[in-house]
MMTF fields as JSON, N, C-alpha, C and O atoms, coordinates in Angstrom:
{
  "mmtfVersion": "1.0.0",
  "mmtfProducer": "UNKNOWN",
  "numBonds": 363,
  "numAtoms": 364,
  "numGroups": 91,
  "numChains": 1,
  "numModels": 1,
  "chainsPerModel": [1],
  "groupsPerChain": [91],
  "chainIdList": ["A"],
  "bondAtomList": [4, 2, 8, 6, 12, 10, 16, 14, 20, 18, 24, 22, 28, 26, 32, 30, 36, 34, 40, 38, 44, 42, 48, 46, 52, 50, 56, 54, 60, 58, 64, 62, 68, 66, 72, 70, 76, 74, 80, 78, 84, 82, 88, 86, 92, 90, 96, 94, 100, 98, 104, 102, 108, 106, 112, 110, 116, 114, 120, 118, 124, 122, 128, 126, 132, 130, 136, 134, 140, 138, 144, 142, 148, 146, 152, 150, 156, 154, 160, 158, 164, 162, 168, 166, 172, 170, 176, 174, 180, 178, 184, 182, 188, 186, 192, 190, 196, 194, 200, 198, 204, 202, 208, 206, 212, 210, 216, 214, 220, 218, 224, 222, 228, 226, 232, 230, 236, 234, 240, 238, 244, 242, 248, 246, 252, 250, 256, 254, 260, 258, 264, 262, 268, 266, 272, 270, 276, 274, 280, 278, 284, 282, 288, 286, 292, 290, 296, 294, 300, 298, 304, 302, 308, 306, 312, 310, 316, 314, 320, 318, 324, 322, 328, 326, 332, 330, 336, 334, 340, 338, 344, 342, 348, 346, 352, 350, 356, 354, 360, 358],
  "bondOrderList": [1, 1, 1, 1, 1, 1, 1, 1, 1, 1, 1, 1, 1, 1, 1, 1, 1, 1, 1, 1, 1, 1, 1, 1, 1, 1, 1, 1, 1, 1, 1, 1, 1, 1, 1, 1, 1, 1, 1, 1, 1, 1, 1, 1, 1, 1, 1, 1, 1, 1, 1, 1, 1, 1, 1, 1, 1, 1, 1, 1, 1, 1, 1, 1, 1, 1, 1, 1, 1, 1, 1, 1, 1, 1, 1, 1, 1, 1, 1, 1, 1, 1, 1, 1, 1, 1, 1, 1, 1, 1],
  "groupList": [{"groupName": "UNK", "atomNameList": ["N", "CA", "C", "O"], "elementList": ["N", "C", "C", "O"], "formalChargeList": [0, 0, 0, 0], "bondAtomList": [1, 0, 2, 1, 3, 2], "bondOrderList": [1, 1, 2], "singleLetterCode": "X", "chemCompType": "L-PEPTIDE LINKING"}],
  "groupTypeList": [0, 0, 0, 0, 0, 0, 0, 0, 0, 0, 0, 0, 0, 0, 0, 0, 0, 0, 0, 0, 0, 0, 0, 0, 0, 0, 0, 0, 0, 0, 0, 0, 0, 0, 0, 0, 0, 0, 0, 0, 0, 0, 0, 0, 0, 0, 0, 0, 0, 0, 0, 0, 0, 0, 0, 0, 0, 0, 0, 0, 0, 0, 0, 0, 0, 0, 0, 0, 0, 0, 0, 0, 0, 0, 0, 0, 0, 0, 0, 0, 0, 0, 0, 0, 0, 0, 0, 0, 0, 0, 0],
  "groupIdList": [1, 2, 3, 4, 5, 6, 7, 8, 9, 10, 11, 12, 13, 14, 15, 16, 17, 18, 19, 20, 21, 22, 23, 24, 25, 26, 27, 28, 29, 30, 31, 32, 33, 34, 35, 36, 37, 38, 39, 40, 41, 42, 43, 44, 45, 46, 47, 48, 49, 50, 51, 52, 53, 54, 55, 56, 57, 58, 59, 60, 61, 62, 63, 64, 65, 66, 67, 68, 69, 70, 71, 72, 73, 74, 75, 76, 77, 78, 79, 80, 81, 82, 83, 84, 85, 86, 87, 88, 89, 90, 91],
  "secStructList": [7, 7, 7, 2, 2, 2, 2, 2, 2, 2, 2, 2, 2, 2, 2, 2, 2, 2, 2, 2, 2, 2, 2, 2, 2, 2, 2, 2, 2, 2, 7, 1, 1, 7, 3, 3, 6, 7, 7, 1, 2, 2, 2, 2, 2, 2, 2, 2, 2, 6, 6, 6, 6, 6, 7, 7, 7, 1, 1, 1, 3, 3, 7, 7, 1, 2, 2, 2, 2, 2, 2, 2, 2, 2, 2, 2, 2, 2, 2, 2, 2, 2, 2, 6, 6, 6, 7, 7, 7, 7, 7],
  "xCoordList": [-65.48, -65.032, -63.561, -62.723, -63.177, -61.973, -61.206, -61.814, -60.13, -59.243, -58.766, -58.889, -58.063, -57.206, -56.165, -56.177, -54.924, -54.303, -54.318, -53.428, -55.957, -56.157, -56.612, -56.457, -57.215, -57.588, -56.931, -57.26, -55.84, -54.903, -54.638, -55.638, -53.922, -53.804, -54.635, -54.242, -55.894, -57.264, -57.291, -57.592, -57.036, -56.856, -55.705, -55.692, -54.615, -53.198, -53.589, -53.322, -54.391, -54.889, -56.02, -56.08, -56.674, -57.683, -57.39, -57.891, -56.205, -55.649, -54.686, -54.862, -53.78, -53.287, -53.779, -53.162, -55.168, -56.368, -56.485, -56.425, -56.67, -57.232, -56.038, -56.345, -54.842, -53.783, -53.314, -52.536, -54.089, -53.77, -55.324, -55.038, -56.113, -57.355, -56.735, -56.433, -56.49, -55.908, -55.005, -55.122, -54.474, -53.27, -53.728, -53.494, -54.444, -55.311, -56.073, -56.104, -56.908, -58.182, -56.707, -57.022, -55.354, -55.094, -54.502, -54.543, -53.953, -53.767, -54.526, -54.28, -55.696, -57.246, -57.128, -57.164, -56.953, -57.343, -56.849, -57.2, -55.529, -54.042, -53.222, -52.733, -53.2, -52.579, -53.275, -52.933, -54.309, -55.499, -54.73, -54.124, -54.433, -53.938, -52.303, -51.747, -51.709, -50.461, -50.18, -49.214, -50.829, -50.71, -51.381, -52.518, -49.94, -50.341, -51.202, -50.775, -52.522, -53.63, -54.235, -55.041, -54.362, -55.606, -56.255, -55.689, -57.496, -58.705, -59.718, -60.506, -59.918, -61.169, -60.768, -59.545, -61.065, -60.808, -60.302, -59.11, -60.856, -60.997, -60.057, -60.295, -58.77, -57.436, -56.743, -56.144, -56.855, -56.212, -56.049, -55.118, -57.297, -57.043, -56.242, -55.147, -56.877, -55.946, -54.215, -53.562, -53.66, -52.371, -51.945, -50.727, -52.393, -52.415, -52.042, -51.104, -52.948, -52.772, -51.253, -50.348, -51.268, -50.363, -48.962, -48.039, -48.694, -47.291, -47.195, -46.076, -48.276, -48.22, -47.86, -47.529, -47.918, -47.797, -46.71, -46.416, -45.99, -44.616, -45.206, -44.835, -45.99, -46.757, -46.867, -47.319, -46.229, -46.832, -46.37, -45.189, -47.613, -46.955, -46.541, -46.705, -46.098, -45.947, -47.011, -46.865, -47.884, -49.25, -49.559, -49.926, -49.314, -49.533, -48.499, -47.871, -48.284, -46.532, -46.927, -47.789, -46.052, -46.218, -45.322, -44.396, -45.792, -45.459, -44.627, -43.842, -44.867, -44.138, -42.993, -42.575, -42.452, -41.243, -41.668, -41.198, -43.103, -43.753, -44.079, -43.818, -45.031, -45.696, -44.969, -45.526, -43.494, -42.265, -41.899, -41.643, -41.866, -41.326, -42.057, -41.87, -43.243, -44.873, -45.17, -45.421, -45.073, -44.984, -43.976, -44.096, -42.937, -41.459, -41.985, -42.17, -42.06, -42.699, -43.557, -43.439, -44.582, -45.682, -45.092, -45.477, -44.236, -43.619, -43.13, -43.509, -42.42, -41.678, -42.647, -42.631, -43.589, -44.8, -45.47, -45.577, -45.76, -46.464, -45.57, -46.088, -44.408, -43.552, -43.271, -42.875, -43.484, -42.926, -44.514, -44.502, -45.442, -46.823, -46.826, -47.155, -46.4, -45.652, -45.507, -46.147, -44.426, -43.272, -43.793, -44.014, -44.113, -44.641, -45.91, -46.278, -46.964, -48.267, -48.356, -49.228, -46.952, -46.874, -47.33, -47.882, -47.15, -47.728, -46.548, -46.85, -45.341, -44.028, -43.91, -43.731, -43.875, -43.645, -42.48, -42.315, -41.415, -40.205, -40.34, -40.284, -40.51, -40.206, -39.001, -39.338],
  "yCoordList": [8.857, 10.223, 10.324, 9.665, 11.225, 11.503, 12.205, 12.901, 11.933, 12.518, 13.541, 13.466, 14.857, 16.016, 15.932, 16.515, 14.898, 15.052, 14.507, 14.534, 13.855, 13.104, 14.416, 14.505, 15.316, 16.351, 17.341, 17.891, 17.4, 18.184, 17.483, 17.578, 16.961, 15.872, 15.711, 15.413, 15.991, 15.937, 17.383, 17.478, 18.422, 19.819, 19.989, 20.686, 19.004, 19.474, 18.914, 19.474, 17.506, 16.434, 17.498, 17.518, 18.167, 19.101, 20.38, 20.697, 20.887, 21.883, 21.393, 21.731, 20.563, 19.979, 19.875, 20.282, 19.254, 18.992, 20.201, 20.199, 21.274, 22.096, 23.307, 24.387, 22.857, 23.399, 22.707, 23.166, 21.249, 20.216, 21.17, 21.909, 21.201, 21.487, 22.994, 23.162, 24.147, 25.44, 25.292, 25.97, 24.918, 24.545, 23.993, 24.502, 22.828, 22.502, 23.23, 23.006, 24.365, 25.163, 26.152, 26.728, 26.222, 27.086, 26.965, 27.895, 25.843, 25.015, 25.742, 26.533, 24.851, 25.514, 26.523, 26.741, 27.285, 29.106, 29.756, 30.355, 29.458, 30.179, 29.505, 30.143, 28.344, 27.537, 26.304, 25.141, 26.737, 25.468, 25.304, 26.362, 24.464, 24.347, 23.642, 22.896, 24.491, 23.652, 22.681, 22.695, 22.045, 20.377, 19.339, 19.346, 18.337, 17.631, 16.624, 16.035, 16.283, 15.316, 15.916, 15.061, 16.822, 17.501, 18.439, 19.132, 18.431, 19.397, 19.586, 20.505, 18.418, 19.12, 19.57, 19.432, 19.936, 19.985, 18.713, 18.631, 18.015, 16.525, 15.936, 14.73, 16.194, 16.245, 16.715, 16.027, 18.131, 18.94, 18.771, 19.075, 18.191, 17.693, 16.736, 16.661, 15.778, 14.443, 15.083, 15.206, 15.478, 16.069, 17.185, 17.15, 17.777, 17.942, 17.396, 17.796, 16.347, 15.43, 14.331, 14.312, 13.791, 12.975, 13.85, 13.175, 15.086, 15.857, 16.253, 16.694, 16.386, 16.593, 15.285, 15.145, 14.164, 12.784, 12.164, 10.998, 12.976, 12.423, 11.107, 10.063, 11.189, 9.523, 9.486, 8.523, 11.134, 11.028, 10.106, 9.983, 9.353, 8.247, 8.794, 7.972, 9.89, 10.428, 10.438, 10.382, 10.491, 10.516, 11.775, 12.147, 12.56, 14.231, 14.979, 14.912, 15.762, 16.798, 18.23, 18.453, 19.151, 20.228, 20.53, 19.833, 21.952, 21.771, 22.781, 22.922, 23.818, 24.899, 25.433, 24.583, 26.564, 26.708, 27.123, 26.809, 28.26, 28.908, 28.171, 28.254, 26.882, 26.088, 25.066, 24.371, 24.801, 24.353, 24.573, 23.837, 25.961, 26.982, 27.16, 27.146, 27.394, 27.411, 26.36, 26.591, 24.85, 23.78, 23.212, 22.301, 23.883, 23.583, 24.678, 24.516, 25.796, 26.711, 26.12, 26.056, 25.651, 24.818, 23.739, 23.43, 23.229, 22.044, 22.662, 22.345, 23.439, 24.116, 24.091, 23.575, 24.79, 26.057, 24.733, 24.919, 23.531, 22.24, 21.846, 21.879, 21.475, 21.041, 22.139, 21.703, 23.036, 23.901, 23.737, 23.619, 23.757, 23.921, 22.58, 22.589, 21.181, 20.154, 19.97, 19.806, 20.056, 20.53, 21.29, 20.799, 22.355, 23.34, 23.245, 24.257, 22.095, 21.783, 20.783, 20.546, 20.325, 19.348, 18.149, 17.468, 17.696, 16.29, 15.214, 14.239, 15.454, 15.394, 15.51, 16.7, 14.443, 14.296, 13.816, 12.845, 14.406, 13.421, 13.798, 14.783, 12.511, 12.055, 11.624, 11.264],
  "zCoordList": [76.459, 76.62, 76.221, 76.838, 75.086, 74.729, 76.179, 76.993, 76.242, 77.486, 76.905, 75.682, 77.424, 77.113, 76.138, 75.054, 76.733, 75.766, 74.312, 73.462, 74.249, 73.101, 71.95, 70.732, 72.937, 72.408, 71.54, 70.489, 72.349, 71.546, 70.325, 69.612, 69.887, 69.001, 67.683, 66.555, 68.139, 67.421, 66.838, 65.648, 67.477, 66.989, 65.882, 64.867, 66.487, 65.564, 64.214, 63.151, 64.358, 63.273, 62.058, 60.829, 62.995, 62.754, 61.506, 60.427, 62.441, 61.802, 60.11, 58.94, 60.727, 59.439, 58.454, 57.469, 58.282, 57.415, 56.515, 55.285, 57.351, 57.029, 56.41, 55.906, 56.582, 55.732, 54.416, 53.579, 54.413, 53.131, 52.535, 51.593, 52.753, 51.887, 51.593, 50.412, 52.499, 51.574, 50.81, 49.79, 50.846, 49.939, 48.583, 47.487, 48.839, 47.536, 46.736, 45.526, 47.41, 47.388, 46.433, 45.392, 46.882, 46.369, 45.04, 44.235, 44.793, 43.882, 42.547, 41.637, 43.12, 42.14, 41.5, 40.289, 42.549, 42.16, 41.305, 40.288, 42.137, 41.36, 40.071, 39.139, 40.214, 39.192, 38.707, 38.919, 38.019, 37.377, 36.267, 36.095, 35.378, 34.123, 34.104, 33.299, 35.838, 35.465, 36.407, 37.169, 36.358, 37.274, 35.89, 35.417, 35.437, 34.197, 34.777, 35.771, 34.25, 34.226, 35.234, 35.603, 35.905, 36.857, 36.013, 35.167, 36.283, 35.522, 36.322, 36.103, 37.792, 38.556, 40.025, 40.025, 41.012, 42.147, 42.685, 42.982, 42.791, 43.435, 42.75, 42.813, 41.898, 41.254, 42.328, 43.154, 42.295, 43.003, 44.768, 45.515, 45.018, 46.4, 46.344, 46.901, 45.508, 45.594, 45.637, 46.673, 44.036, 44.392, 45.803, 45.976, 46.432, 47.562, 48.877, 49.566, 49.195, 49.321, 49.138, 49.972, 48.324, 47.861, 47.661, 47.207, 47.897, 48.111, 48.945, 49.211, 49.951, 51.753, 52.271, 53.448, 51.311, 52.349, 51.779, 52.042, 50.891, 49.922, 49.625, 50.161, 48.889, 48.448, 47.185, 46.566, 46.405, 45.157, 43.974, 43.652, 43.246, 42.776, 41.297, 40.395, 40.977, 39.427, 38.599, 37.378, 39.034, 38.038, 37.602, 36.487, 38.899, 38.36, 38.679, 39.735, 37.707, 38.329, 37.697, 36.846, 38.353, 38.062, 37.021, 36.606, 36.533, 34.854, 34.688, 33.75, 36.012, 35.927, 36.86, 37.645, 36.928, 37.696, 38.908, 40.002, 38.537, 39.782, 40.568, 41.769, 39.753, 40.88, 41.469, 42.319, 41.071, 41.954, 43.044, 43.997, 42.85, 44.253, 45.227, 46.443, 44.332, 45.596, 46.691, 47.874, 45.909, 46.621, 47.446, 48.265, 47.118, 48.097, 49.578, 50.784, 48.586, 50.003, 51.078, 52.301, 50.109, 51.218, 51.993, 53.121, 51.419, 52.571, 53.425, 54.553, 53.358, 54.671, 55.647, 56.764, 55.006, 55.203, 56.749, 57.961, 55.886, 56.559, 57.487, 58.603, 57.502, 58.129, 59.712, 60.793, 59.518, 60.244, 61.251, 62.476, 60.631, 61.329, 62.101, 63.288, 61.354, 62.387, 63.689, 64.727, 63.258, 64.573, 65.307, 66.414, 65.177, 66.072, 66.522, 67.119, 66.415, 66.902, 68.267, 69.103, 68.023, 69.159, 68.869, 69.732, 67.525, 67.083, 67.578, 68.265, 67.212, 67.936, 68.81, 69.073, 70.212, 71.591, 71.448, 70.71, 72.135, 72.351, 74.372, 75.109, 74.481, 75.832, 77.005, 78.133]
}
């Protein structure tokens, strides 16, 4: 049996997920064409992914100015959802 505060945790884990996949999903939608070497979704997650986890190893970059700004936005955007989920315990 998971305990409570494991729970929470699992929601914040939950939610995060699910702001790396919109983000990706949006990727897709809005700006297919300018992410260099992506062409399918499963690109686009991956880069997603891999700039939510500052892991990206230069394989894919964005090509444009819009989708610069967009993705700086989204970090905030992630960062802020962070912090504010309570994944961060300071004791």
């Amino acid at each position: 049996m998971i305990k409570a505060p494991h729970i929470k945790h699992l929601k914040t884990v939950g939610l995060l997920l699910l702001v790396v996949i919109l983000f990706s999903l949006s990727l897709y939608i809005f700006f297919y064409g300018e992410i260099s070497n992506a062409t399918t979704l499963v690109d686009y997650l991956y880069f997603g992914m891999m700039t939510t986890t500052t892991l990206n190893a230069g394989d894919m970059n964005p090509t444009t100015q819009r989708l610069r700004i967009y993705i700086s936005l989204y970090i905030f955007t992630f960062l802020y959802v962070l912090i504010f989920s309570n994944v961060i315990v300071v004791d």
